[in-house]
mmCIF file of the N, C-alpha and C atoms, coordinates in Angstrom:
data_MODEL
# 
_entry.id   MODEL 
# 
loop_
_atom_site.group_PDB 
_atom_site.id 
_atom_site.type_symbol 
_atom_site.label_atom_id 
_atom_site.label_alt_id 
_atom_site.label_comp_id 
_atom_site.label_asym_id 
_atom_site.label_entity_id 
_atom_site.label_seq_id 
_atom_site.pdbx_PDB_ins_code 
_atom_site.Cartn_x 
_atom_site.Cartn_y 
_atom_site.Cartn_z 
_atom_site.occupancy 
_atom_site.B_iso_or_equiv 
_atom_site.pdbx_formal_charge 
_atom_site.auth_seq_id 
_atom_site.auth_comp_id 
_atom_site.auth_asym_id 
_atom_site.auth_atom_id 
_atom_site.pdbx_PDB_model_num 
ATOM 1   N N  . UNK A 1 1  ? 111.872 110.591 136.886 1.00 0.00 ? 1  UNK A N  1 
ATOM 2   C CA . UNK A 1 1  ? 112.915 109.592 136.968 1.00 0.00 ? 1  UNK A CA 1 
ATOM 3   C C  . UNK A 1 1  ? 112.491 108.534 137.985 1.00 0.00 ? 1  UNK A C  1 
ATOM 4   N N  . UNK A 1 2  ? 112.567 107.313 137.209 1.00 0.00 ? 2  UNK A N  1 
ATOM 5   C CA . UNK A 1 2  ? 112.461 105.979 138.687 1.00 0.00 ? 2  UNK A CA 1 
ATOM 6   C C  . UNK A 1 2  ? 113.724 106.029 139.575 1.00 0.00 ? 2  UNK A C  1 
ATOM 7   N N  . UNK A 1 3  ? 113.264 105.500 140.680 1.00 0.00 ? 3  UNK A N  1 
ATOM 8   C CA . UNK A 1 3  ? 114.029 105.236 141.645 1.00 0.00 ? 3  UNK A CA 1 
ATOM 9   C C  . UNK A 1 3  ? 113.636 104.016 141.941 1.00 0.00 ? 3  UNK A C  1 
ATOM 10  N N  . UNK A 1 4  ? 115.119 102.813 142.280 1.00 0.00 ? 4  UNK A N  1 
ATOM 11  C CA . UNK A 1 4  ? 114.687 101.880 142.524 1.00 0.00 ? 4  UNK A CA 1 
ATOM 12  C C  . UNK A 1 4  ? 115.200 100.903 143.778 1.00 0.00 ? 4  UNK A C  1 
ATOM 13  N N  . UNK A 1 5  ? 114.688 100.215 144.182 1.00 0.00 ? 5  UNK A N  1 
ATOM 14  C CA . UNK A 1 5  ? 114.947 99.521  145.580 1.00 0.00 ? 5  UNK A CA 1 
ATOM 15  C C  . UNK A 1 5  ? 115.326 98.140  145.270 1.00 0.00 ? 5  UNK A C  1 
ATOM 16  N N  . UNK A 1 6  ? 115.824 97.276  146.224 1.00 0.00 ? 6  UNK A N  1 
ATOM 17  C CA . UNK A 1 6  ? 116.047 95.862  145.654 1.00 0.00 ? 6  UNK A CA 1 
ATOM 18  C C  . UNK A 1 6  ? 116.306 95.162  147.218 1.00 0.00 ? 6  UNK A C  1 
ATOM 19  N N  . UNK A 1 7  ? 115.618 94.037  147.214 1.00 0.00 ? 7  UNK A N  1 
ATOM 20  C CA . UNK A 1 7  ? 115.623 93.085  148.325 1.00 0.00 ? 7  UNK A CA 1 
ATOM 21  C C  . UNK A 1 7  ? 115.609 91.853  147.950 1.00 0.00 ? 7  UNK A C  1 
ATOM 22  N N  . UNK A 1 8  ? 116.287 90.941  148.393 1.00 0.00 ? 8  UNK A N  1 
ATOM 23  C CA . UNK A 1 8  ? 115.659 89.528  148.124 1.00 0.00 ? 8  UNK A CA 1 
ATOM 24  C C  . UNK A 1 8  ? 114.580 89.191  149.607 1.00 0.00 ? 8  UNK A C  1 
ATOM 25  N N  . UNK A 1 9  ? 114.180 88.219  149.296 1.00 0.00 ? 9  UNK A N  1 
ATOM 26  C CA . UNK A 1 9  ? 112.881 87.334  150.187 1.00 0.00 ? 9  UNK A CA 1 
ATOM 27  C C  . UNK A 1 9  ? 113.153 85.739  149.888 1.00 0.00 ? 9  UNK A C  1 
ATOM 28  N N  . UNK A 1 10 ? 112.429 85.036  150.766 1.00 0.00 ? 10 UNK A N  1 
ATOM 29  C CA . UNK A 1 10 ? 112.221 83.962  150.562 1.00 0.00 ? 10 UNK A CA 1 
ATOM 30  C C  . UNK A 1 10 ? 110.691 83.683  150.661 1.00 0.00 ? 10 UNK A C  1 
ATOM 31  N N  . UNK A 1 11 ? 109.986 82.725  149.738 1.00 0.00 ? 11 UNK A N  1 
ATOM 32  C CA . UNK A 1 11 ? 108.722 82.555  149.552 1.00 0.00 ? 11 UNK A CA 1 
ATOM 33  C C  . UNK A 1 11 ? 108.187 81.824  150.552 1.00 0.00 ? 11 UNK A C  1 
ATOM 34  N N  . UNK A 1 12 ? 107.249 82.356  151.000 1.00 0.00 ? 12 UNK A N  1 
ATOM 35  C CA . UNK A 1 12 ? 107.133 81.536  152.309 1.00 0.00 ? 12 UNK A CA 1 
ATOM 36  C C  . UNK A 1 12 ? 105.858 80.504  151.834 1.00 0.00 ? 12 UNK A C  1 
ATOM 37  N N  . UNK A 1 13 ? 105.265 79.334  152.682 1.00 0.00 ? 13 UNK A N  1 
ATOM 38  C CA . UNK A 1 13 ? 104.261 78.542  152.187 1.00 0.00 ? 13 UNK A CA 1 
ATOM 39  C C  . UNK A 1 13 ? 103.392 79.635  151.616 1.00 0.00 ? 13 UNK A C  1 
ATOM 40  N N  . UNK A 1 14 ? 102.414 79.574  150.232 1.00 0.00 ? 14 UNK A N  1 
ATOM 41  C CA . UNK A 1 14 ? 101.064 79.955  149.782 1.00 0.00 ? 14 UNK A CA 1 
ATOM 42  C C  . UNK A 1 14 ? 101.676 80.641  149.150 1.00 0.00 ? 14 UNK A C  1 
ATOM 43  N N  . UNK A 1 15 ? 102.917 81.061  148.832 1.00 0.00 ? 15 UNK A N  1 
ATOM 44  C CA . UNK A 1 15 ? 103.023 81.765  147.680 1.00 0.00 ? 15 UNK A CA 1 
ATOM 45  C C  . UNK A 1 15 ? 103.473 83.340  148.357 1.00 0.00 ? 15 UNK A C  1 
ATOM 46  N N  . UNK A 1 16 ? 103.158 83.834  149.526 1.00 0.00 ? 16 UNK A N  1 
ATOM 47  C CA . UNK A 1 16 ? 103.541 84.923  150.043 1.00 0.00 ? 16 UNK A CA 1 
ATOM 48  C C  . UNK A 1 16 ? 104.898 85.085  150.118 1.00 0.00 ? 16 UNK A C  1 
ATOM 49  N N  . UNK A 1 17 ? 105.236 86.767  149.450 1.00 0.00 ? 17 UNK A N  1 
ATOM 50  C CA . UNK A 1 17 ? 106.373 87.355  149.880 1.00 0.00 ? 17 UNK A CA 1 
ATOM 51  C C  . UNK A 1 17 ? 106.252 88.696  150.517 1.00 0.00 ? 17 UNK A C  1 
ATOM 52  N N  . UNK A 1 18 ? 106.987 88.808  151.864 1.00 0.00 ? 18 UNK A N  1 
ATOM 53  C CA . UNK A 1 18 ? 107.279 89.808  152.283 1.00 0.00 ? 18 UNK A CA 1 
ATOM 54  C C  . UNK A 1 18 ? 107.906 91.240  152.031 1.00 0.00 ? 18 UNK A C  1 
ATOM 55  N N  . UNK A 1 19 ? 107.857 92.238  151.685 1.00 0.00 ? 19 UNK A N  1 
ATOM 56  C CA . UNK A 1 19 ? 109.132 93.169  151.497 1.00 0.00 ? 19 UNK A CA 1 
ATOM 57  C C  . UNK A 1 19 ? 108.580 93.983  152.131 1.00 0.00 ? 19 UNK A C  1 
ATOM 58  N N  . UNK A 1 20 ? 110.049 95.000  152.784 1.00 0.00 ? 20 UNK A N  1 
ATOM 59  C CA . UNK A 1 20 ? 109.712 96.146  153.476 1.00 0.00 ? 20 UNK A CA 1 
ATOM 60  C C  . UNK A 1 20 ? 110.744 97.345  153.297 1.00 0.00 ? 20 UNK A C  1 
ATOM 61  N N  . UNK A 1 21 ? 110.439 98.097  152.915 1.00 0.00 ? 21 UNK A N  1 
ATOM 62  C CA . UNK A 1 21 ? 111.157 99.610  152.712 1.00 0.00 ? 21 UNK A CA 1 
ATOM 63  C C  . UNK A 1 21 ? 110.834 100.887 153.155 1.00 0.00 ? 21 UNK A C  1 
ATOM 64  N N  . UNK A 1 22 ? 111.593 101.219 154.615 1.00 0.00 ? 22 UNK A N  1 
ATOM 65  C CA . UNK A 1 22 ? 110.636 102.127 155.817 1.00 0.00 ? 22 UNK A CA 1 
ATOM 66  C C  . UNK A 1 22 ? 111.324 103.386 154.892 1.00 0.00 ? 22 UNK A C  1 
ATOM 67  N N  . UNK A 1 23 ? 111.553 103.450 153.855 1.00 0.00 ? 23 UNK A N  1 
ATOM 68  C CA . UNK A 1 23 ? 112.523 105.036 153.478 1.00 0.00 ? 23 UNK A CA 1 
ATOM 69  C C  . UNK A 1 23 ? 111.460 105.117 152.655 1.00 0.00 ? 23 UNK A C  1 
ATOM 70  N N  . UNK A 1 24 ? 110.074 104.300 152.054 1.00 0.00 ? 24 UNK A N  1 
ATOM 71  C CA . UNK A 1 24 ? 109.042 104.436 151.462 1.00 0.00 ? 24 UNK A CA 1 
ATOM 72  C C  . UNK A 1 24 ? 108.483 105.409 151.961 1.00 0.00 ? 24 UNK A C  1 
ATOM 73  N N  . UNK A 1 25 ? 107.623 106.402 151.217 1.00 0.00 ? 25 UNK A N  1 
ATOM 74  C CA . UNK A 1 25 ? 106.894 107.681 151.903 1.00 0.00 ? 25 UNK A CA 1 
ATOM 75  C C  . UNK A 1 25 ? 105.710 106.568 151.687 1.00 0.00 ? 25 UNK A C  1 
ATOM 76  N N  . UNK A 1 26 ? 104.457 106.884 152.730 1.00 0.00 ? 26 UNK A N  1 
ATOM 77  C CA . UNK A 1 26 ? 103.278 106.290 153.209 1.00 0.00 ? 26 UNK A CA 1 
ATOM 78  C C  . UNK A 1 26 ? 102.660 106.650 151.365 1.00 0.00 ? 26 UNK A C  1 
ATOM 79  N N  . UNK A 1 27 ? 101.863 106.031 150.914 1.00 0.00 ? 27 UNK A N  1 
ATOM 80  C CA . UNK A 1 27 ? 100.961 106.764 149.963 1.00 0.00 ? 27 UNK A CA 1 
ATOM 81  C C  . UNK A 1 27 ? 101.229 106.612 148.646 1.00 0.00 ? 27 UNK A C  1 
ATOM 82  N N  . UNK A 1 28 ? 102.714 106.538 148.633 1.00 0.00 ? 28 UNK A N  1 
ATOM 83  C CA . UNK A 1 28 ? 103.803 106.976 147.234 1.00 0.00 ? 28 UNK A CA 1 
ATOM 84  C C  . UNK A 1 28 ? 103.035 105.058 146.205 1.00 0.00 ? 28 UNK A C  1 
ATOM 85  N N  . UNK A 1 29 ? 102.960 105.572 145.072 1.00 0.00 ? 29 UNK A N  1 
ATOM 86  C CA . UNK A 1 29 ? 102.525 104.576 144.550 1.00 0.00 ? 29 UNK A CA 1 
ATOM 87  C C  . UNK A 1 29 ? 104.023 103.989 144.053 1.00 0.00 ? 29 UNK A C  1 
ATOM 88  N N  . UNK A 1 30 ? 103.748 102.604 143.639 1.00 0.00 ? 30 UNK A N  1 
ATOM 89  C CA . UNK A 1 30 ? 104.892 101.724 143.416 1.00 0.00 ? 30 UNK A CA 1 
ATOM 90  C C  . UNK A 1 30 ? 104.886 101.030 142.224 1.00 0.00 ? 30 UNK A C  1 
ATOM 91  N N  . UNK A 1 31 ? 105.729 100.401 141.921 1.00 0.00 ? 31 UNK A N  1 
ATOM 92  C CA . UNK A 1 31 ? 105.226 99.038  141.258 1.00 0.00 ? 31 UNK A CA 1 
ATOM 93  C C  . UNK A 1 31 ? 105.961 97.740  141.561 1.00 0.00 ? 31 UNK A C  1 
ATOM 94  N N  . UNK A 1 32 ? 105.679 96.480  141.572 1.00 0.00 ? 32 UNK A N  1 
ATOM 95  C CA . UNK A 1 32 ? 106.685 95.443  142.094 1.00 0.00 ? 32 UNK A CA 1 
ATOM 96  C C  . UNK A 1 32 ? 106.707 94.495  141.262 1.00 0.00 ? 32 UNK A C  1 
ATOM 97  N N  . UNK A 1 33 ? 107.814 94.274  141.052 1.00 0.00 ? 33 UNK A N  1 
ATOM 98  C CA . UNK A 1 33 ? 108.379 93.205  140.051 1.00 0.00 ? 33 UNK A CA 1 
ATOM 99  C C  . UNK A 1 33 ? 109.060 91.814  140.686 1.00 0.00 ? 33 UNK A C  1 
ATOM 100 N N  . UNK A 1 34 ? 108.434 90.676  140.510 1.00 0.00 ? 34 UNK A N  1 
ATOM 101 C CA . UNK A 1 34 ? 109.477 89.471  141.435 1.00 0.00 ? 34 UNK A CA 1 
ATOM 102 C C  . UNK A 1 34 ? 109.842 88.931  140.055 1.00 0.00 ? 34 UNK A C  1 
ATOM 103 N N  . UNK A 1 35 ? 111.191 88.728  140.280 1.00 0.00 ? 35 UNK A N  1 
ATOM 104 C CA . UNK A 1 35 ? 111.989 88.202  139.723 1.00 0.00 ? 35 UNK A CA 1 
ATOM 105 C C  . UNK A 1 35 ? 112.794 86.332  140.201 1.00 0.00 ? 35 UNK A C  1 
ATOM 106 N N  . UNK A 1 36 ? 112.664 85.663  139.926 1.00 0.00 ? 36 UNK A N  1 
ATOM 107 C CA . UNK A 1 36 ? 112.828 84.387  140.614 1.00 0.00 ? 36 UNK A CA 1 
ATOM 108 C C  . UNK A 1 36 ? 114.306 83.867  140.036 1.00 0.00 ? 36 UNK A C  1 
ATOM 109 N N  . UNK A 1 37 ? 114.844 83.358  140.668 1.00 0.00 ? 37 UNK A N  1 
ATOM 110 C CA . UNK A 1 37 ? 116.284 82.915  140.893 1.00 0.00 ? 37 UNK A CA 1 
ATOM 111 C C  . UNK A 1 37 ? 116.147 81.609  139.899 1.00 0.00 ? 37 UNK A C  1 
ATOM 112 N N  . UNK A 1 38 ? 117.198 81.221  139.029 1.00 0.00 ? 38 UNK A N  1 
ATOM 113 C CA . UNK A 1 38 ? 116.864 79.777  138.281 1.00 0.00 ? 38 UNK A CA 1 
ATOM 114 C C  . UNK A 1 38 ? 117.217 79.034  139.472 1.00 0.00 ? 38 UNK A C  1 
ATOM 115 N N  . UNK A 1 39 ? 116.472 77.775  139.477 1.00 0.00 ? 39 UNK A N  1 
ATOM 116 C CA . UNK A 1 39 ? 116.572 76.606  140.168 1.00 0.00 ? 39 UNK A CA 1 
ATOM 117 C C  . UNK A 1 39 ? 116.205 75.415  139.356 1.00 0.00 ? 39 UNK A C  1 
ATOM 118 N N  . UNK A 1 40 ? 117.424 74.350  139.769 1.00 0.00 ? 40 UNK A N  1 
ATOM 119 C CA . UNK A 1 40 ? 117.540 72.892  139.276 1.00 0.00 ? 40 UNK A CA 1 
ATOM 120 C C  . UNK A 1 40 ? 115.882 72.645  138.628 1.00 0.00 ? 40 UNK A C  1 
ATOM 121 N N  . UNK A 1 41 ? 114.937 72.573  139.502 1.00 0.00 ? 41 UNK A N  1 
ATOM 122 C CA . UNK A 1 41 ? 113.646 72.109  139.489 1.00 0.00 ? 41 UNK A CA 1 
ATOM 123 C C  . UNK A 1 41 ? 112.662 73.014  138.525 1.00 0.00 ? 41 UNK A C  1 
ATOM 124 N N  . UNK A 1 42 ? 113.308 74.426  138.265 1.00 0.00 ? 42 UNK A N  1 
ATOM 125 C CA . UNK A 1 42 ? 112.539 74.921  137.296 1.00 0.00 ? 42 UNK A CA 1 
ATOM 126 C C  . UNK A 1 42 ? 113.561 75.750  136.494 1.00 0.00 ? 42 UNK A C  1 
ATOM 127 N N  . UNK A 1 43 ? 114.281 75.230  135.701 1.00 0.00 ? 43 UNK A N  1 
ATOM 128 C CA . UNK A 1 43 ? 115.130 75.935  135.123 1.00 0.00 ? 43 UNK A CA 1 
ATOM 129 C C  . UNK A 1 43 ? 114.771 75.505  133.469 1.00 0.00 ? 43 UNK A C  1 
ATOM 130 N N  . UNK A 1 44 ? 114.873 76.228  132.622 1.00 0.00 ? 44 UNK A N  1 
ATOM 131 C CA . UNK A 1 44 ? 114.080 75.580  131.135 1.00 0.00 ? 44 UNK A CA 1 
ATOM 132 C C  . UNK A 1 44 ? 115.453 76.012  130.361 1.00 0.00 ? 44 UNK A C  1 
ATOM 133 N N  . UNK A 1 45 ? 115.270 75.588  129.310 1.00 0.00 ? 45 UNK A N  1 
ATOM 134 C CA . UNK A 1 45 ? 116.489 75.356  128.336 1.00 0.00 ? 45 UNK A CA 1 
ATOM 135 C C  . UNK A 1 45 ? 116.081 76.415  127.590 1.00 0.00 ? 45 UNK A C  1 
ATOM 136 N N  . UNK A 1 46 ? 117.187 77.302  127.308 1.00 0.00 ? 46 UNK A N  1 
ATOM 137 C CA . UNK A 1 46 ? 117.552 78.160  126.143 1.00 0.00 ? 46 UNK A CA 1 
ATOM 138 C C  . UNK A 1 46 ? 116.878 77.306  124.631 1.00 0.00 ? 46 UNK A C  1 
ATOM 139 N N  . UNK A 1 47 ? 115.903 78.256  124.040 1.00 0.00 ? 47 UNK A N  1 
ATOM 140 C CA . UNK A 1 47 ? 115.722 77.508  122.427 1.00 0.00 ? 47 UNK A CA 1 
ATOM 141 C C  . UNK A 1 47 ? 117.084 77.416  121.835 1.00 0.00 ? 47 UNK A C  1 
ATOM 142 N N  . UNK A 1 48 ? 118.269 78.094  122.016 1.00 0.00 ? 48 UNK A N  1 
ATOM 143 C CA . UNK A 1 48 ? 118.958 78.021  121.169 1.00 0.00 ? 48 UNK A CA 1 
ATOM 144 C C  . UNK A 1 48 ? 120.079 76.707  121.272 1.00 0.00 ? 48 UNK A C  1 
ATOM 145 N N  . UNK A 1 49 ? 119.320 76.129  122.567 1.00 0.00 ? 49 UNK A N  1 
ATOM 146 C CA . UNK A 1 49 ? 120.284 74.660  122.832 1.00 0.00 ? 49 UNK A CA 1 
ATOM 147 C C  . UNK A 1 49 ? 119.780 73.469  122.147 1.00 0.00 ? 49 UNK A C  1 
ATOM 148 N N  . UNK A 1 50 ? 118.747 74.039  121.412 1.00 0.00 ? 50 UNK A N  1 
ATOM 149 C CA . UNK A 1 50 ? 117.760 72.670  120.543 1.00 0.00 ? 50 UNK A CA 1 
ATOM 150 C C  . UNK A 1 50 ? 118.434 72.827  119.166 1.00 0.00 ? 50 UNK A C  1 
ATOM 151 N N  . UNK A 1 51 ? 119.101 73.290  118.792 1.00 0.00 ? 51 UNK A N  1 
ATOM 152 C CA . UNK A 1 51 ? 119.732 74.054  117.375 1.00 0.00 ? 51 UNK A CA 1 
ATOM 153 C C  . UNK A 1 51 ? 120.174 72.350  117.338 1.00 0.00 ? 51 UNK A C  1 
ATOM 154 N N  . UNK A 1 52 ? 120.105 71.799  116.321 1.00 0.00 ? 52 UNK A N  1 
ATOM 155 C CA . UNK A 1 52 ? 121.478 70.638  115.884 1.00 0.00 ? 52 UNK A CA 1 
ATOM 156 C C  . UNK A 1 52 ? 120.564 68.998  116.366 1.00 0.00 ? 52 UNK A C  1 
ATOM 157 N N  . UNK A 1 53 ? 119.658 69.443  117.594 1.00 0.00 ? 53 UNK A N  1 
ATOM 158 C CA . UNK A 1 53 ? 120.036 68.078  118.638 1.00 0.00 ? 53 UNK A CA 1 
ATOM 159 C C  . UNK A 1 53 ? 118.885 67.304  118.386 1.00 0.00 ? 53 UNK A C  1 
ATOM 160 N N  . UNK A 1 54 ? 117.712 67.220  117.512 1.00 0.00 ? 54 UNK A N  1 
ATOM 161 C CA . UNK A 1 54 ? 117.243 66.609  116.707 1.00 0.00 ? 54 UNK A CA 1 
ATOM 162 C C  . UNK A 1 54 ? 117.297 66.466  115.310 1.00 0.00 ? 54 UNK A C  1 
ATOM 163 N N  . UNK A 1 55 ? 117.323 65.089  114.544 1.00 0.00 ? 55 UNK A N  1 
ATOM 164 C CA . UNK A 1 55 ? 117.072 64.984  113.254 1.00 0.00 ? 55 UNK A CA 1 
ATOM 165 C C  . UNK A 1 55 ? 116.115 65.488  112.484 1.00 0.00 ? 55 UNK A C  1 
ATOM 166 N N  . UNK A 1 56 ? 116.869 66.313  111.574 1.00 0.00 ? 56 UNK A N  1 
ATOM 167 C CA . UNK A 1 56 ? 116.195 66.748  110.145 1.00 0.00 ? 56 UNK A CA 1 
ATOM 168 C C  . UNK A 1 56 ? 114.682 66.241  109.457 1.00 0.00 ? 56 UNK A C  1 
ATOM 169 N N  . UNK A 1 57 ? 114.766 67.206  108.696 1.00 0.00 ? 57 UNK A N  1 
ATOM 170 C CA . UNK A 1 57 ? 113.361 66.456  107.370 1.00 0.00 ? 57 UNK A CA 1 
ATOM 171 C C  . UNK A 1 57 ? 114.064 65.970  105.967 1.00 0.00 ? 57 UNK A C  1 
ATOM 172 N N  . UNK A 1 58 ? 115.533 66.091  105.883 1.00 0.00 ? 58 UNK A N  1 
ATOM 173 C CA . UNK A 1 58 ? 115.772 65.789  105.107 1.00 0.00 ? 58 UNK A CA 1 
ATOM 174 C C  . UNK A 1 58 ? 116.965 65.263  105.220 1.00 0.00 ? 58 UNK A C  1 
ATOM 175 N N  . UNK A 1 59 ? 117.442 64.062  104.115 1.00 0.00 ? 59 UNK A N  1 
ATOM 176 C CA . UNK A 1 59 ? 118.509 63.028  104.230 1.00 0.00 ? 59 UNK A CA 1 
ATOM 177 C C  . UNK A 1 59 ? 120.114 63.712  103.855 1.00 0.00 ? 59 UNK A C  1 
ATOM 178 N N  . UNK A 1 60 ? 119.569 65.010  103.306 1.00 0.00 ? 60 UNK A N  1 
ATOM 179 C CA . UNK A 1 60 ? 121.265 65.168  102.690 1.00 0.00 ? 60 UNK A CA 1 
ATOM 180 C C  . UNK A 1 60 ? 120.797 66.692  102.062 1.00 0.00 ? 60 UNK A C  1 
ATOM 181 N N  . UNK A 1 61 ? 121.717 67.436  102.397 1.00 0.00 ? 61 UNK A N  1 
ATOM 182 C CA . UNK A 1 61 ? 122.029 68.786  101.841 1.00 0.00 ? 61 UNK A CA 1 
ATOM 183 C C  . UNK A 1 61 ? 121.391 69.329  100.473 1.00 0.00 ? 61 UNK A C  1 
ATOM 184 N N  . UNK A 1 62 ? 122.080 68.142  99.614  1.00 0.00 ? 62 UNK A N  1 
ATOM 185 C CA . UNK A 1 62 ? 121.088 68.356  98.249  1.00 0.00 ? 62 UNK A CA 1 
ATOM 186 C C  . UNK A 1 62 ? 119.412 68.046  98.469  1.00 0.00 ? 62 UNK A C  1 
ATOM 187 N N  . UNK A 1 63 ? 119.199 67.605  99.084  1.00 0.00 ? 63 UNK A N  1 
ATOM 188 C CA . UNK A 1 63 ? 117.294 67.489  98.993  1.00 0.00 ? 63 UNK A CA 1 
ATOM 189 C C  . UNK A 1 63 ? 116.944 68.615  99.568  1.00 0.00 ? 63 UNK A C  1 
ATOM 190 N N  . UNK A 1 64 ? 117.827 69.249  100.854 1.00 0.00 ? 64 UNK A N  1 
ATOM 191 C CA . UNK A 1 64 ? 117.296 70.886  101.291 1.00 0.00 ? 64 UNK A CA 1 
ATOM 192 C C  . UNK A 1 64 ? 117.033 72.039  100.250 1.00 0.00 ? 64 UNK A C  1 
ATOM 193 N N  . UNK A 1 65 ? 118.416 71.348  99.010  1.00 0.00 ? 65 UNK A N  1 
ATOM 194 C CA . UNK A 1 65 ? 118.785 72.907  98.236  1.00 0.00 ? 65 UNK A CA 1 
ATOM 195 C C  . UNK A 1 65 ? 117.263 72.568  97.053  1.00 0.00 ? 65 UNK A C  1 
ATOM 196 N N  . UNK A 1 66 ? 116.739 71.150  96.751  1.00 0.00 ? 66 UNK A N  1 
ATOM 197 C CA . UNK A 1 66 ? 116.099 71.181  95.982  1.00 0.00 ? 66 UNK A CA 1 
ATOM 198 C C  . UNK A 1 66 ? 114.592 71.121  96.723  1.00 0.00 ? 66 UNK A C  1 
ATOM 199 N N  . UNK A 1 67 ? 114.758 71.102  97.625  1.00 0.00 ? 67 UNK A N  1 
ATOM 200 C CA . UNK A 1 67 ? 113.065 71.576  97.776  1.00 0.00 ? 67 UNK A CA 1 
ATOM 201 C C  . UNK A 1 67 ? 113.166 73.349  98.398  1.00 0.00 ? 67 UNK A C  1 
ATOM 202 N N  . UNK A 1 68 ? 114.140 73.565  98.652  1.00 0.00 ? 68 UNK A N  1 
ATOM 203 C CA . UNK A 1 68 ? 114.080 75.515  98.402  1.00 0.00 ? 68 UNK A CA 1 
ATOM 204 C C  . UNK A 1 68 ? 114.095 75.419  96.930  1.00 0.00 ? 68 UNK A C  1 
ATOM 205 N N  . UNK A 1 69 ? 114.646 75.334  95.991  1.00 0.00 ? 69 UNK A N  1 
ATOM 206 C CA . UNK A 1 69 ? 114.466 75.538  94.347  1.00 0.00 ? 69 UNK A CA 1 
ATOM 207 C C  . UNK A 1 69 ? 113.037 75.244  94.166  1.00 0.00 ? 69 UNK A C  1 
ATOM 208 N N  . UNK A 1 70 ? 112.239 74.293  94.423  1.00 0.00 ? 70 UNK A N  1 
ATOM 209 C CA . UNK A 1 70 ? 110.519 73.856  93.948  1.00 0.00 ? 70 UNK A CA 1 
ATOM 210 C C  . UNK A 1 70 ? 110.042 75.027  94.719  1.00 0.00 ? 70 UNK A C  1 
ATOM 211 N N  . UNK A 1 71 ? 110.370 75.581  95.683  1.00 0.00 ? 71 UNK A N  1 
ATOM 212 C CA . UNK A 1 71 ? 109.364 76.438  97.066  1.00 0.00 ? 71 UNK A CA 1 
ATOM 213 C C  . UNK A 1 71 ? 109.622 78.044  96.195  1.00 0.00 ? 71 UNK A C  1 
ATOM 214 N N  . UNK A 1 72 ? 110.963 78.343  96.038  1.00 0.00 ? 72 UNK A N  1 
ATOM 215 C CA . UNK A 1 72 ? 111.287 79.753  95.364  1.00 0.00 ? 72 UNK A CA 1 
ATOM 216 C C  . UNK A 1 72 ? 110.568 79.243  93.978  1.00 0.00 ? 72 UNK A C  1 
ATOM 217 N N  . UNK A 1 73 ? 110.965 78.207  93.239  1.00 0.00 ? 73 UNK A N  1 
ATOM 218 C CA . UNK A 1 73 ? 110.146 78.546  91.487  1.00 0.00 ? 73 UNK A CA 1 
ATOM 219 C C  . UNK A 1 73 ? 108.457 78.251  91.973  1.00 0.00 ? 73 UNK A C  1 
ATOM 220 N N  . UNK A 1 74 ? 107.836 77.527  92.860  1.00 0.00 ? 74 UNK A N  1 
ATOM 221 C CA . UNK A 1 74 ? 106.577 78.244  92.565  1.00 0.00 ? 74 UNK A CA 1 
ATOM 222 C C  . UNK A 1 74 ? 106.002 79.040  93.423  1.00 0.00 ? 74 UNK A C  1 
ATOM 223 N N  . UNK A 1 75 ? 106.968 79.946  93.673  1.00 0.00 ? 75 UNK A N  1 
ATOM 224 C CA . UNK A 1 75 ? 106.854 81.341  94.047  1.00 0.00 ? 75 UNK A CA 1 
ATOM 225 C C  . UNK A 1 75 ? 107.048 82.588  92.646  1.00 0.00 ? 75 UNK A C  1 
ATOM 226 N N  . UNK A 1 76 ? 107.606 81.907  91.768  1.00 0.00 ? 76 UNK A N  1 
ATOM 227 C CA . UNK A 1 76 ? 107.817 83.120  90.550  1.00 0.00 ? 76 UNK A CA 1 
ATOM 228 C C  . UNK A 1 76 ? 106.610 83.176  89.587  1.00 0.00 ? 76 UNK A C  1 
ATOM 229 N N  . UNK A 1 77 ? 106.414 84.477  89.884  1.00 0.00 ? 77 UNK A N  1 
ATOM 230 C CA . UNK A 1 77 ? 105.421 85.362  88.771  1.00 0.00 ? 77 UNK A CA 1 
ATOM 231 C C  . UNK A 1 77 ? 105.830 85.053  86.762  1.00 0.00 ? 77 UNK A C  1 
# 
């Protein structure tokens, strides 16, 4: 069974983070995971916020349904 610990840090210049956990036995192997906080300056957009918010390949509903009809018939055996 894992057991798990949790601290925050702040990154100091070069990229270094500190952590310390004296209830650690000397030796005991670990593994460490950083996890980073969203921030203004690096925060990226959900794909699912692009849904709608550019224009199409096609002018109107019917030209979608008829170029799936050309794509499925020359797909038939």
């Amino acid at each position: 069974m894992l057991n798990g610990l949790r601290q925050k840090a702040i990154v100091k210049p070069g990229g270094i983070v500190k952590i310390r956990f004296p209830e650690l036995p000397a030796g005991a192997t670990v593994e460490v995971i950083v996890l980073m906080e969203p921030s203004p300056e690096h925060s990226e957009k959900p794909l699912t916020s692009f849904i709608g918010s550019v224009k199409g390949n096609f002018a109107t509903p019917e030209k979608v349904d008829k170029f799936i009809r050309q794509e499925r018939d020359a797909w038939e055996f």
